[in-house]
C-alpha positions in Angstrom: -2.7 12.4 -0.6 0.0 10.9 1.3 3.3 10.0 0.4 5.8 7.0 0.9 9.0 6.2 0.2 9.7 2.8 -1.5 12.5 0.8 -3.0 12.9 -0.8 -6.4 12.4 -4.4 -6.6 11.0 -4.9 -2.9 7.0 -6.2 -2.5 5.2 -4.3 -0.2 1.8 -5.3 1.4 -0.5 -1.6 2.1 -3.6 -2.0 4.0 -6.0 0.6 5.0 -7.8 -0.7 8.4 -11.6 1.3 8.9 -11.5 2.1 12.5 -14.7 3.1 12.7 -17.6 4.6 10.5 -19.2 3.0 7.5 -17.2 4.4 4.7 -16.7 2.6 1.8 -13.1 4.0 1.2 -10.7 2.9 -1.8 -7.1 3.1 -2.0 -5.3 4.5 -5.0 -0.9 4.2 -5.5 0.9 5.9 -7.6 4.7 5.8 -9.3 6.9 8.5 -8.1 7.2 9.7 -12.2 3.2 10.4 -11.7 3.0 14.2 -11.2 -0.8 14.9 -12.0 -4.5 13.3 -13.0 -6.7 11.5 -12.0 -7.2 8.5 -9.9 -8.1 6.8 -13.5 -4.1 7.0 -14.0 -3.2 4.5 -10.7 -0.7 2.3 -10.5 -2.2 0.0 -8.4 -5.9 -0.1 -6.6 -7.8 -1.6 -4.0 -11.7 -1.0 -4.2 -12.9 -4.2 -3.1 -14.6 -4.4 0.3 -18.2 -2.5 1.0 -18.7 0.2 2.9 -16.7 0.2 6.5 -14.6 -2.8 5.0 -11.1 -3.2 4.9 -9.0 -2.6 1.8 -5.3 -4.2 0.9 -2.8 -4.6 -1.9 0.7 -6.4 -2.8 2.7 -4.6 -5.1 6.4 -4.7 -6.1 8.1 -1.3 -6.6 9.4 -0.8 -9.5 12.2 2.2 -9.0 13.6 3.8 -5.6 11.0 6.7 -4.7 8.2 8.5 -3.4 5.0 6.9 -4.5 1.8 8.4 -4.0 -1.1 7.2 -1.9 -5.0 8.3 -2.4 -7.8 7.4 0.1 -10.8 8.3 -1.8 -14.7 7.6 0.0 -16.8 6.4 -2.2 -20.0 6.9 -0.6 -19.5 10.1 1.3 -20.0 8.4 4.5 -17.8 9.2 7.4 -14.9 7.2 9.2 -11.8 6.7 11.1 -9.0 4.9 9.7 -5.0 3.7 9.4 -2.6 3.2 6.5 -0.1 0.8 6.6 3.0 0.1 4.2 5.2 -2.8 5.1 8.1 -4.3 3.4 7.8 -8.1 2.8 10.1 -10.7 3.8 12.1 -11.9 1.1 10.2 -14.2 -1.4 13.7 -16.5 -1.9 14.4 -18.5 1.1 18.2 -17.8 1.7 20.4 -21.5 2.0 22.4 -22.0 4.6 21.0 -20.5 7.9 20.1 -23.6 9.6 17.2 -21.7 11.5 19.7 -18.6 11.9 18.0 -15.1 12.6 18.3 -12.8 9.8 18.0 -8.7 9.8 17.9 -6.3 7.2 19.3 -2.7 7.4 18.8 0.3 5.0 
């Protein structure tokens, strides 16, 4: 299980990149208020790509917090992978810039 901290109302984009092996691995997300159970209890899910395939989701957070991430193998073979979590760009296009560079700080 890994953890992640993630803010309310921003999208996120998680991938899970199968390095190497032939693993057919899904990814499970759960809300911070999720405290115990199953993977039948997810939040979000991404089970989609056969085995040594890559998995991704898009979600929006819903409240400031840790959410919980679970890489289960599905077909107990073995494999090498990564787990990314990136915050998207903003989905409104701000007015205004004229082409200016914009950053974001937390």
């Amino acid at each position: 299980m890994y953890e992640v901290l993630l803010f309310e109302n921003e999208e996120y984009t998680l991938t899970l990149d199968v390095t190497s092996g032939s693993s057919d691995l899904a990814v499970y997300v759960f809300k911070p208020t999720f405290s115990w159970g199953s993977r039948t209890y997810m939040d979000w899910k991404a089970n989609n790509a056969a085995g040594g395939g890559d998995e991704s989701l898009t979600f929006t957070a819903d409240s400031t917090g840790y959410y919980g991430i679970a890489i289960i193998n599905e077909n107990a073979s073995p494999a090498n992978y990564t787990i990314g979590v990136v915050e998207n760009a903003s989905r409104i296009s701000p007015t205004g810039l004229d082409g200016a560079e914009v950053s974001r700080t937390r």
